[in-house]
DRENPA-528700 format. One record per residue (C-alpha): residue number from 1; residue in three letters; z, x, y. Coordinates in pm, whole numbers, plus 50000, padded with zeros to 5 digits. Example, Ala and Ser with C-alpha at 12.3 -4.5 7.8 and 13.67 -1.06 7.14 Angstrom:
residues 2
{i:1&aa:ala&z:50780&x:51230&y:49550}
{i:2&aa:ser&z:50714&x:51367&y:49894}
//
This chain:
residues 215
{i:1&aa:unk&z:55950&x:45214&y:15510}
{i:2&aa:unk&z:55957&x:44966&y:15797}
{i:3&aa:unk&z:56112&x:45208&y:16011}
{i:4&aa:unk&z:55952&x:45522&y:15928}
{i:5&aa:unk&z:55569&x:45297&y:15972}
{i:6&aa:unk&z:55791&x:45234&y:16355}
{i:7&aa:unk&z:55863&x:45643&y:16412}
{i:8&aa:unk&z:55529&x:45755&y:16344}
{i:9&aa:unk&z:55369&x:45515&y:16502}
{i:10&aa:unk&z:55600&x:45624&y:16826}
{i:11&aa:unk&z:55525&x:46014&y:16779}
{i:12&aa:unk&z:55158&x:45878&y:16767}
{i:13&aa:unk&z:55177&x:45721&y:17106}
{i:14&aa:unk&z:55383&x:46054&y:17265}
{i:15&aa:unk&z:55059&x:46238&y:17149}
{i:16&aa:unk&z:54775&x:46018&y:17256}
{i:17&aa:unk&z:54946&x:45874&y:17560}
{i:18&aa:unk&z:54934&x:45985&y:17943}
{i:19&aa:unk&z:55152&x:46289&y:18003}
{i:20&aa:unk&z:55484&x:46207&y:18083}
{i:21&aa:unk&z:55606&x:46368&y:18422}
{i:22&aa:unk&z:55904&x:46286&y:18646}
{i:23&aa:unk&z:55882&x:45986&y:18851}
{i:24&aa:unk&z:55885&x:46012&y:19265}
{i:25&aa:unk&z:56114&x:45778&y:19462}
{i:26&aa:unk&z:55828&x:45700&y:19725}
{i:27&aa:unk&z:55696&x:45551&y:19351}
{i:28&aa:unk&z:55952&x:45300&y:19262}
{i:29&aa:unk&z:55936&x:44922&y:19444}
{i:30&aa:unk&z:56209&x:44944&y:19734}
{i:31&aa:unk&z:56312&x:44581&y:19619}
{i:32&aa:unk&z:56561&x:44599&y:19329}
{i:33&aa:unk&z:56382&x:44287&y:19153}
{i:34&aa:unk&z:56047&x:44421&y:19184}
{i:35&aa:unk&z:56240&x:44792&y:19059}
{i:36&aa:unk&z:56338&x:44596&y:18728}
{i:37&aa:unk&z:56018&x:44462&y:18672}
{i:38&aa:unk&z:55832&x:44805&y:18771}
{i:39&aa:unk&z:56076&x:44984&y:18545}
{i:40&aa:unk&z:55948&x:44848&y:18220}
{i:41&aa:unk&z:55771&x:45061&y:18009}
{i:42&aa:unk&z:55836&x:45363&y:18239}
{i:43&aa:unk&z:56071&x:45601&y:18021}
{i:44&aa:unk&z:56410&x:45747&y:18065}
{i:45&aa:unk&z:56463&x:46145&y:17959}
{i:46&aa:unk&z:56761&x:46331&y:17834}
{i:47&aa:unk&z:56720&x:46680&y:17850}
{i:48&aa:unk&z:57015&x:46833&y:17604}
{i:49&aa:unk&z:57076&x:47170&y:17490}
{i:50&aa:unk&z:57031&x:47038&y:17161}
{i:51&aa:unk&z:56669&x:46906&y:17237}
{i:52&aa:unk&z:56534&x:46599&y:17459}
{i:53&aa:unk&z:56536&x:46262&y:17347}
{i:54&aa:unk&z:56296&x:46047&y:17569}
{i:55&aa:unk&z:56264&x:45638&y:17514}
{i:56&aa:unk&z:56065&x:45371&y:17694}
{i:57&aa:unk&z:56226&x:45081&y:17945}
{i:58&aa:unk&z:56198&x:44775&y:17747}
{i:59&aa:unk&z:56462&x:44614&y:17920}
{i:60&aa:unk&z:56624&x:44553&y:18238}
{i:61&aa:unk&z:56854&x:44300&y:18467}
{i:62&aa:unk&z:56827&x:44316&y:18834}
{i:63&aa:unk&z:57125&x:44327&y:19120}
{i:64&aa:unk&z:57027&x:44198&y:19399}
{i:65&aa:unk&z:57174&x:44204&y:19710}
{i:66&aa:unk&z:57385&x:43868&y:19783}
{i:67&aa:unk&z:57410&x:43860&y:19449}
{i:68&aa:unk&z:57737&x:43712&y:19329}
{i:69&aa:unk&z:57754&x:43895&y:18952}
{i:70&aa:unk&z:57665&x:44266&y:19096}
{i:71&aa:unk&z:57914&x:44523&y:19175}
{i:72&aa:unk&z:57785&x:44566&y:19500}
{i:73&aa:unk&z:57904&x:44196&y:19625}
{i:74&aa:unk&z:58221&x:44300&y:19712}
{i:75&aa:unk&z:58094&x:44575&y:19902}
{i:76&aa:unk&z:58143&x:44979&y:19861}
{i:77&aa:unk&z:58432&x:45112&y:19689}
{i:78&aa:unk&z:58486&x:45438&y:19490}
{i:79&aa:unk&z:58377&x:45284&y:19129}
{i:80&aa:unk&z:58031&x:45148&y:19279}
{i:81&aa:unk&z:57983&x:45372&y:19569}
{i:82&aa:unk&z:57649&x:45549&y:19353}
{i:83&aa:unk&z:57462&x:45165&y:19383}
{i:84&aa:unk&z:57470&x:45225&y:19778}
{i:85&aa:unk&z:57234&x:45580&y:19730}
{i:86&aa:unk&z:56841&x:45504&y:19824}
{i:87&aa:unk&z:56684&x:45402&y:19496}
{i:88&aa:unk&z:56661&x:45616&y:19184}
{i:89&aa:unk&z:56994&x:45736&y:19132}
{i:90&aa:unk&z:57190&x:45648&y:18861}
{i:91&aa:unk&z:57509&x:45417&y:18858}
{i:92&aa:unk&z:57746&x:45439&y:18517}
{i:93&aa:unk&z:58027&x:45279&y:18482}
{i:94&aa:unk&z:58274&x:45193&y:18189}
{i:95&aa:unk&z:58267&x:44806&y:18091}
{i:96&aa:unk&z:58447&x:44621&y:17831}
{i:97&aa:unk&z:58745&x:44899&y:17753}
{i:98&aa:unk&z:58433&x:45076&y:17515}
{i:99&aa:unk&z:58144&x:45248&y:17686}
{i:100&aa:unk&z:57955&x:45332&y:17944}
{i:101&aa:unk&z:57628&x:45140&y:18132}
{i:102&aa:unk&z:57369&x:45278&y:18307}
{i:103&aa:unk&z:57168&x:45156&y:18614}
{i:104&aa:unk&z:56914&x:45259&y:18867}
{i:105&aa:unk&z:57030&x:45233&y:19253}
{i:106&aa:unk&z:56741&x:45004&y:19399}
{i:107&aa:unk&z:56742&x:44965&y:19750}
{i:108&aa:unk&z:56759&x:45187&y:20094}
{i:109&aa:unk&z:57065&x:45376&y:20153}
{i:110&aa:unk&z:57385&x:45169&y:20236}
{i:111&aa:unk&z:57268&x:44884&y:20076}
{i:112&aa:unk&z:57409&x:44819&y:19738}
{i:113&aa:unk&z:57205&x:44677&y:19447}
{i:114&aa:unk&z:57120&x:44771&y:19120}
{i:115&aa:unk&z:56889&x:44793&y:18781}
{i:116&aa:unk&z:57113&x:44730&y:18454}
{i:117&aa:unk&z:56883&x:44947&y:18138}
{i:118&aa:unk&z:56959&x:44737&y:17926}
{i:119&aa:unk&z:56769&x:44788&y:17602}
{i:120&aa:unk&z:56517&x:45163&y:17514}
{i:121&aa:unk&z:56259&x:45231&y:17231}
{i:122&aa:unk&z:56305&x:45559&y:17095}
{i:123&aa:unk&z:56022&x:45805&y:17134}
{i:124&aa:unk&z:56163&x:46183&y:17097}
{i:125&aa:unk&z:56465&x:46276&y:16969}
{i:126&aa:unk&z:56551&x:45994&y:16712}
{i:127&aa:unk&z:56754&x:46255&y:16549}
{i:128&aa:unk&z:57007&x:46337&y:16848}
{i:129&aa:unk&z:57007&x:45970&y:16933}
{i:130&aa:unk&z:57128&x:45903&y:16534}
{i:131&aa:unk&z:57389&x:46182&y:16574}
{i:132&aa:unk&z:57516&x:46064&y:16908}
{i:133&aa:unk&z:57497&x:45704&y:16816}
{i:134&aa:unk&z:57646&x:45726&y:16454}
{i:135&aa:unk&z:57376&x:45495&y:16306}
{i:136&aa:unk&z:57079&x:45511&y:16147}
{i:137&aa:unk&z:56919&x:45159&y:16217}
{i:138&aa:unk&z:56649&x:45312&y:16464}
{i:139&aa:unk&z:56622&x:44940&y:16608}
{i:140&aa:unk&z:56962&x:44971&y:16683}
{i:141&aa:unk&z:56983&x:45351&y:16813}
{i:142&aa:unk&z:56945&x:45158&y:17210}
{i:143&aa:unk&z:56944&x:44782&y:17177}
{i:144&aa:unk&z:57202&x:44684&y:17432}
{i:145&aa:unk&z:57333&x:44922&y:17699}
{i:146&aa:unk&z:57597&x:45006&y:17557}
{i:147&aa:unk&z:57438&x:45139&y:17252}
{i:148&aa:unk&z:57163&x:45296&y:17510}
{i:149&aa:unk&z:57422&x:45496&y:17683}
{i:150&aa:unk&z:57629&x:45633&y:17413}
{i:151&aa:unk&z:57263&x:45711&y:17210}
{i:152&aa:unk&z:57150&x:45923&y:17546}
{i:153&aa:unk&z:57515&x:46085&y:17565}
{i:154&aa:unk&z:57507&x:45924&y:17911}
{i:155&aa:unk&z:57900&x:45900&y:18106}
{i:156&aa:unk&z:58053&x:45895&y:18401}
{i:157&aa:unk&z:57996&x:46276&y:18468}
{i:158&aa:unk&z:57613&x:46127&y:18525}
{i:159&aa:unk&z:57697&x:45876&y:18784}
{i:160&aa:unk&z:57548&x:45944&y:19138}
{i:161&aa:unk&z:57242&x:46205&y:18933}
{i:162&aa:unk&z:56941&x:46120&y:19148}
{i:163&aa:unk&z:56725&x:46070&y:18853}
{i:164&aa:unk&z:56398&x:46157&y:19080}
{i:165&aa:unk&z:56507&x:46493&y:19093}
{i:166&aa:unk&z:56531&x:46814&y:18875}
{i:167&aa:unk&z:56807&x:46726&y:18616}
{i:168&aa:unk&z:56913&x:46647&y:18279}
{i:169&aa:unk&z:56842&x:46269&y:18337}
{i:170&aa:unk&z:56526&x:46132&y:18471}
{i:171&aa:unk&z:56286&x:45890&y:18517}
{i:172&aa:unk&z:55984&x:45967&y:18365}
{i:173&aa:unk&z:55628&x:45792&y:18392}
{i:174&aa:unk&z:55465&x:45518&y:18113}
{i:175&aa:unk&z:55354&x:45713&y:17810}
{i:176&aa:unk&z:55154&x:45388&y:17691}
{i:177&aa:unk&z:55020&x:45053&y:17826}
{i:178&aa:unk&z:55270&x:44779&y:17843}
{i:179&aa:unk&z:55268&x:44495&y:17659}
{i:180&aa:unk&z:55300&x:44161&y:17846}
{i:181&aa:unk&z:55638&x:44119&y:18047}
{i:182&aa:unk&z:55875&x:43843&y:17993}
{i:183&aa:unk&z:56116&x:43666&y:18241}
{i:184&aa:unk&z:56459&x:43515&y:18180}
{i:185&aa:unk&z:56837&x:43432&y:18254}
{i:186&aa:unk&z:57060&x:43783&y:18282}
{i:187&aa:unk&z:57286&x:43804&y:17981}
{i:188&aa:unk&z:57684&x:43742&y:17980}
{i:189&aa:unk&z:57707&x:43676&y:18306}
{i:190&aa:unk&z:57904&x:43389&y:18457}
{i:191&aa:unk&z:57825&x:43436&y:18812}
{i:192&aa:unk&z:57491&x:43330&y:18990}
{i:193&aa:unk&z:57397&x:43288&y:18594}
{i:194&aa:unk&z:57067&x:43044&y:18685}
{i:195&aa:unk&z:56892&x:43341&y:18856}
{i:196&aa:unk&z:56584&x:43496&y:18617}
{i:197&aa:unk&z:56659&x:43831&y:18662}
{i:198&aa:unk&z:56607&x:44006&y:18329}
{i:199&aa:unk&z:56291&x:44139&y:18271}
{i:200&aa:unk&z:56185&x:44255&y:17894}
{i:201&aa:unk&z:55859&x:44362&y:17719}
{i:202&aa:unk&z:55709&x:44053&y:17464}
{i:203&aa:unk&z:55758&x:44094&y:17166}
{i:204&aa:unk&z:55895&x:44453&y:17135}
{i:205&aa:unk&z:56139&x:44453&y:16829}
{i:206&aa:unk&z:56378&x:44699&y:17086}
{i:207&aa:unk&z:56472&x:44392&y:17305}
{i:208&aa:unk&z:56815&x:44284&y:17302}
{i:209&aa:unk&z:56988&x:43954&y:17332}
{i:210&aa:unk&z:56923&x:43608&y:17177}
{i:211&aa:unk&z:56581&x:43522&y:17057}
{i:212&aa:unk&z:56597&x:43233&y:17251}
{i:213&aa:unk&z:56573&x:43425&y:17589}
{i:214&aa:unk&z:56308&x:43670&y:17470}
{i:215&aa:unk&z:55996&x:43441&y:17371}
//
């Protein structure tokens, strides 16, 4: 019942809320931190021939630049060429021998830094994302980006989609107000692991992570 109350309650706010449109670059912060924090509550669309599914930012960990845990550190190669585009494209790669991730390119071209999505709340297309994802849980359809990926059938044939443009993955606009944004330590990192990079909505049962870093 929980989680039925949680889908209506969803379909309500697609109705009443703003109408979602795609998202222009000359919108988004040109500061990848700022671009984490500015990304939460905007929404993320995946148009399918199956149907879209659409889902709000609720999470997010920032890549700086000098930034000893991003990809971009070491400088370009072929795996994380996609976090040098201007912000606004996307960056997937596979992590952990399992799935995919996916992040938003943040700063000017040539200069690599990054947005990790790390956790959604489902709006449209619960169904697809339960088919995709194999689970029913709808907290846990896109709770970790891992889970976010696989439930927006997101891969490596996305990475380098400028997701400010006409596609089949974009950045769409708020469909609600946010609630208050929280601040913390990035998760599973070892590497420049004091820095309070992860941004996250209070109190939105979609967050991921330890309870402990989402007060």
């Amino acid at each position: 019942m929980a989680s039925l109350g949680i889908e209506l309650t969803q379909a309500a706010g697609m109705r009443g809320g703003a109408r979602l449109r795609r998202l222009r670059r000359a919108e988004l912060p040109a500061d990848t931190e700022q671009l984490a924090r500015y990304l939460i509550g905007k929404t993320v669309v995946r148009d399918l021939p199956a149907g879209r599914i659409s889902a709000r930012i609720v999470e997010t960990e920032a890549y700086i630049v000098g930034d000893a845990a991003a990809h971009a550190f070491i400088g370009m190669t072929r795996r994380n060429r996609s976090l040098f585009l201007k912000r606004g494209h996307a960056y997937v790669y596979f992590a952990y021998g399992s799935c995919c991730l996916l992040n938003v390119s943040g700063e000017v071209k040539g200069v690599g830094a990054g947005v990790l999505l790390r956790a959604l709340e489902p709006l449209e297309g619960v169904a697809l994302m339960r088919r995709n994802r194999g689970v029913r849980r709808l907290r846990d359809l896109a709770r970790g980006p891992g889970r976010l990926a696989e439930a927006l059938q997101v891969d490596l044939r996305q990475d380098g989609l400028d997701l400010c443009a006409p596609g089949d993955l974009w950045l769409g606009t708020a469909v609600r107000d946010n609630g208050a944004i929280g601040v913390s330590l990035r998760i599973g990192i070892t590497r420049d692991a004091h820095r309070e990079l992860r941004f996250y909505e209070r109190g939105n049962p979609f967050v991921s992570g330890p309870r402990s870093l989402s007060p």
